[in-house]
N, C-alpha and C positions, 0 to 999 in steps of 0.2 A: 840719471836713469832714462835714458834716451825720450819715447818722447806721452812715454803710456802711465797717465797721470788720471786721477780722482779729483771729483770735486769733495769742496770742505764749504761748510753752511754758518755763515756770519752772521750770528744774529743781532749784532749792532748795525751792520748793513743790508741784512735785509737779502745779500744775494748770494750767488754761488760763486767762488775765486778756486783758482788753479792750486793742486798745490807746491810746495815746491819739490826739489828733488827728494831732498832731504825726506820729506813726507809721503817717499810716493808709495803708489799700491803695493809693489815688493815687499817696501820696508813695514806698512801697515798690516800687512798679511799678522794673523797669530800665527807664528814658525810652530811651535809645542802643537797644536792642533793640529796640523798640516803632519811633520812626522810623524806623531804619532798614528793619524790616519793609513797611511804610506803602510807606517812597519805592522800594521795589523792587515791591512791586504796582503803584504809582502808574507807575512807569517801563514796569513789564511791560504796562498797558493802553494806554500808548499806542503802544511798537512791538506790539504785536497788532493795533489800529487800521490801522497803519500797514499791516500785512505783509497785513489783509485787504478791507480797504476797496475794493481793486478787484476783488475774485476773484469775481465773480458766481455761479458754480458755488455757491462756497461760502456766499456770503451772502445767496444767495438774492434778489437784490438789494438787500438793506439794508446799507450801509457801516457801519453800524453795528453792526451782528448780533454780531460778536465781541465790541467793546469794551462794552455792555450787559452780556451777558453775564459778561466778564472782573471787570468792577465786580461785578455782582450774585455772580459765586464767591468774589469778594474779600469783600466785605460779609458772604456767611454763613461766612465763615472768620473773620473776626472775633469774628462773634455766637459761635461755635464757639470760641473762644478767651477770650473773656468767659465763658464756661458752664465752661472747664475752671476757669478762674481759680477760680471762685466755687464748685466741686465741690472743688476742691486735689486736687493729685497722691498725696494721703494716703486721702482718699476712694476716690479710684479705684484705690489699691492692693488694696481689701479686694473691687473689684469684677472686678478681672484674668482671672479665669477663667472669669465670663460675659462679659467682653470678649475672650478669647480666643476662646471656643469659638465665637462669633458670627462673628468675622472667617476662622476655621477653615470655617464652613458655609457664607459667602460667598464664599472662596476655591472650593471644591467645587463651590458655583454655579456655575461659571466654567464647570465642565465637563459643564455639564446644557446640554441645549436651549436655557437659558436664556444661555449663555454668547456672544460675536462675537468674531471676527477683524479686527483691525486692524492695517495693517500687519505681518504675520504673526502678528502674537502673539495667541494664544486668550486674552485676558484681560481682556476688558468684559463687563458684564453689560445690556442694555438694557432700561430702566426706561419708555421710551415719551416720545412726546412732543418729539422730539430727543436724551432725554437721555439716560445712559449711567454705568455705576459700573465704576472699575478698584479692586477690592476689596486689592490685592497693596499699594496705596497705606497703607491704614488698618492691614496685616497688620505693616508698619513700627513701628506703634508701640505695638501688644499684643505684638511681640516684646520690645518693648525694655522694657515694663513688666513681662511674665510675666518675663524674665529677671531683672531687676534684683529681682523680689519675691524669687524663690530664691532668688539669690545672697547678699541684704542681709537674711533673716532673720534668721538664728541670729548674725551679726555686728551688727545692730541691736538685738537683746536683751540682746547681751551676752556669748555664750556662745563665740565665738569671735573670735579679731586676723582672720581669714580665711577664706573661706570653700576648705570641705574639697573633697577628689577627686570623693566623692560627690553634693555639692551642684553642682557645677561640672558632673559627667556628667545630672544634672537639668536643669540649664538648658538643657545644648546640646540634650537631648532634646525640650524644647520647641519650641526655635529650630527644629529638625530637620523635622520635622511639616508647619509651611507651607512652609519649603524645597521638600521633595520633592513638593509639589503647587503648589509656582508654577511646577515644573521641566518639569512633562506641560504647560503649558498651549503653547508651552514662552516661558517669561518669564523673558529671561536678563538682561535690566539688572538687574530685580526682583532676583533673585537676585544679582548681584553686591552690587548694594547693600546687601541684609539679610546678606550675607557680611561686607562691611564693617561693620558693627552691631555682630556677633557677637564681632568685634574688639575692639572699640571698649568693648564693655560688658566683656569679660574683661580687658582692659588697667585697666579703671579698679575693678575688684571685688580688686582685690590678689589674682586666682586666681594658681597658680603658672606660671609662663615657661612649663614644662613643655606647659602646654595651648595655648597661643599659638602656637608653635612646633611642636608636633603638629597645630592646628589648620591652621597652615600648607602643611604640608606636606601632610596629608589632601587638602585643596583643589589644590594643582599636581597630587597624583598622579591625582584625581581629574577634572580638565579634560584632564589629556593620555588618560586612559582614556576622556572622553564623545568624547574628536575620535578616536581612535584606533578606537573600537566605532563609529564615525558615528553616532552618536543625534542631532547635530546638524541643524536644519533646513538647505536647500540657502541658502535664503535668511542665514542666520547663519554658513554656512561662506563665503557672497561675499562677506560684510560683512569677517570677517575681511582675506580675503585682498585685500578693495582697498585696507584698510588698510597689510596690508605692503606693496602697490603698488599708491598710488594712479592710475598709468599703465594699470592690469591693461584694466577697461573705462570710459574715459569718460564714455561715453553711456550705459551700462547703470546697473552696480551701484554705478561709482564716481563718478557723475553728483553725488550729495548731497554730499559732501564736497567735490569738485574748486567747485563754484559759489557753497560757502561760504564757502571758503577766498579767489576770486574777488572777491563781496560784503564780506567784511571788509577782504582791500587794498585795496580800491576807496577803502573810505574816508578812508586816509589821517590826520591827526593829530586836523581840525576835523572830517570828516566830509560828507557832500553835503549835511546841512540834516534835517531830521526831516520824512518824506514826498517827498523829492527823490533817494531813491537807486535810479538805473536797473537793477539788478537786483532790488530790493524790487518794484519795480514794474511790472518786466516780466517778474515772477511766475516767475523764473529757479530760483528754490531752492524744492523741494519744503517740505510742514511749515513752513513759517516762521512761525506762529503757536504750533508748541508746542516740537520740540525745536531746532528750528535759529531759536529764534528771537533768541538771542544773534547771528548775523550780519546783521540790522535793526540792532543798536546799533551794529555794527561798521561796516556802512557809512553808516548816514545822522548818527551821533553823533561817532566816529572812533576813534583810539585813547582823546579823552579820557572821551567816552561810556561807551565801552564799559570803560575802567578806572574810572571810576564806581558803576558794576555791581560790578567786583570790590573794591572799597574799602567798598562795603555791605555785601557780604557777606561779608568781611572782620572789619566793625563787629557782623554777627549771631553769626559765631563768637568773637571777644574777650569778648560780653558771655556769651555761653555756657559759655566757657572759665573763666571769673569766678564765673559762677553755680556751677559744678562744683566749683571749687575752694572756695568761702565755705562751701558748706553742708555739716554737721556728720553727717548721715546719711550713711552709703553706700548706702541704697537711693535718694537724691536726685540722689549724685553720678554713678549708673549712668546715673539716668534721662539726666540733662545729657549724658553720653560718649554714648550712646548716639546722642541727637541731632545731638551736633557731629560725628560718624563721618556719619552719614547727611547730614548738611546739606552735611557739606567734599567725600564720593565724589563726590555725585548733581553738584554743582555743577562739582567738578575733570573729572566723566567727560563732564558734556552741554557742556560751555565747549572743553573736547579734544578733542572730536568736529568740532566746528565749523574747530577748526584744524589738523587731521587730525594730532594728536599720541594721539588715542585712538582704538579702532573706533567705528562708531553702534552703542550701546546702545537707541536710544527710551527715554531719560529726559529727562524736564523738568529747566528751570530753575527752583530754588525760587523759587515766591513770584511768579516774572516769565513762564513759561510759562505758554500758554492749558489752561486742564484743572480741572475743578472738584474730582478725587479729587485731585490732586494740593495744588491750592488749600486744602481744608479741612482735608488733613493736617497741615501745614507749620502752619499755623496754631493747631491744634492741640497739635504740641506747640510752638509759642512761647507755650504756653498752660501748659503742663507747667513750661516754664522759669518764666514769671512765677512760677505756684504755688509753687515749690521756693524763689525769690527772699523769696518775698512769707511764706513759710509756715516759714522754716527757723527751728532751734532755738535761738534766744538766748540769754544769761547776762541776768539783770535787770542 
């Protein structure tokens, strides 16, 4: 394999040796991760095509306009995931705190001049051009790496089976930071989901139950205290409450959910055909290029479609689960939790919404929604997992 090789860490020797062909980065790639990645972009560009090819508003009349684009987020989410490969998640451990405090500054961005509202949420930054950065996107995975640095120090050296009370109130204190400023913009999926993270990385750091379970309950008392003090926007208390009844207003707040829910029976087991489904195209469901765009597969693919979708990603979480489990750091295996907590919410909460078993958060689907922060995130860390895959610590 000509001449683009990995190092491998000997720990009878003490140093880094080449590996051989036989071993090289190619072959150590997880392949099931990787397509699977690939065939839910692949899928995701084409219901995006699909969902906007008529909408002249939006495309300005080019039918195209989305799916270009979709491709070209894809493509540099790739490129973005070939650069972590090739940096390894070891590398960017020792750089976490300039990749912190950067995602810290653009967060902040948010709330300068520079920051736009979309659909309620203060949380774009506009770059010009058409283009746009949801910075709360990237903030996902400088948490999960400042955390996981903390936590997997002093237990990566040696010096500890676990990481201490101490270590553990460090990290949340990190975690804490962007929290409380994705919370003004106010960007409440964001935050559910780095909630779930939070999780997901103290579950797999062997901290103690103690903090889990604190952390839990912090959080319930803490949501019934933001709806109880109404810090809530008006628009986030509808969403709610269409959710407990979606009858409440049809035409109004509960119009996204009730037409998605519509759009997806529609479809039935085969589906109307890819481009043949009369609410796709009679432009019935708000968003259907980025968060509801799980109900395009629903009705023009059908159930078998759209469980296809879940069978991917699926296939992204087992090889993730895999990667967590093989490798021999725990600063590698946070990383991994880390991700599969964020990859399983965002997925279980934007796939729930659509079937109105969850409220609308405005979260993408990984990989397959229209959005380019979202796009070079995810890719990004399937960038992280290669690394940790490709990089972990063997016996000769």
């Amino acid at each position: 394999m000509g001449g683009f090789s990995v190092a491998r860490y000997a720990p009878e020797q003490g140093t880094w040796s080449k590996l051989t062909a036989r071993d090289s980065l190619v072959r150590r790639l997880d392949w099931p991760l990787m397509t699977a990645s690939i065939a839910l972009s692949f899928i995701g560009m084409l219901l995006v095509y699909s969902a906007t090819r008529g909408r002249n508003s939006l495309t300005h009349g080019d039918p195209y306009y989305f799916l270009l684009r979709h491709a070209m987020n894809t493509g540099i989410g790739v490129a973005l995931m070939i650069g972590t490969i090739w940096l390894g998640h070891r590398t960017l451990r020792g750089a976490v705190p300039i990749l912190f405090g950067i995602s810290v500054l653009m967060i902040l961005a948010v709330l300068s001049p520079l920051g736009q509202t979309v659909n309620g949420a203060h949380a774009w930054i506009v770059i010009g051009g058409g283009f746009s950065l949801q910075p709360s996107e990237f903030t996902k995975i400088t948490i999960i790496l400042g955390m996981a640095m903390i936590l997997a120090s002093r237990v990566d050296a040696g010096d500890q089976d676990h990481p201490d009370h101490r270590t553990v109130a460090k990290a949340l204190g990190v975690a804490a930071i962007p929290i409380l400023i994705i919370m003004l913009m106010p960007d409440l999926g964001s935050v559910m989901v780095i909630a779930m993270i939070v999780l997901g990385v103290l579950l797999a750091s062997g901290a103690s139950n103690r903090w889990v379970v604190g952390l839990i309950g912090t959080g319930v008392v803490g949501a019934i205290g933001i709806w109880k003090a109404g810090l809530l926007d008006q628009y986030q208390i509808a969403r709610f409450a269409a959710f407990a009844n979606p009858a409440l207003d049809p035409a109004g707040v509960g119009y996204n959910t009730n037409q998605a829910r519509i759009a997806i029976g529609s479809g039935g087991l085969h589906g109307t055909g890819l481009f043949h489904g009369s609410q796709t195209t009679g432009q019935f469901v708000p968003e259907q290029q980025t968060d509801f765009v799980f109900t395009v597969a629903g009705e023009e693919l059908g159930f078998l479609g759209a469980g296809l979708i879940l069978v991917l990603l699926g296939v992204v979480l087992w090889r993730a689960c895999r990667i967590a489990r093989e490798t021999t750091e725990l600063y590698g295996t946070i990383v991994a939790a880390g991700i599969i907590a964020w990859f399983a919410f965002q997925a279980f909460e934007n796939i729930g919404m659509t079937l109105g078993i969850m409220p609308v958060a405005g979260l993408p689907l990984p990989f397959v929604s229209y959005g380019g922060s979202s796009m070079f995130a995810v890719w990004v860390a399937v960038g992280l997992l290669q690394s940790i895959r490709v990089q972990r610590p063997m016996s000769a």
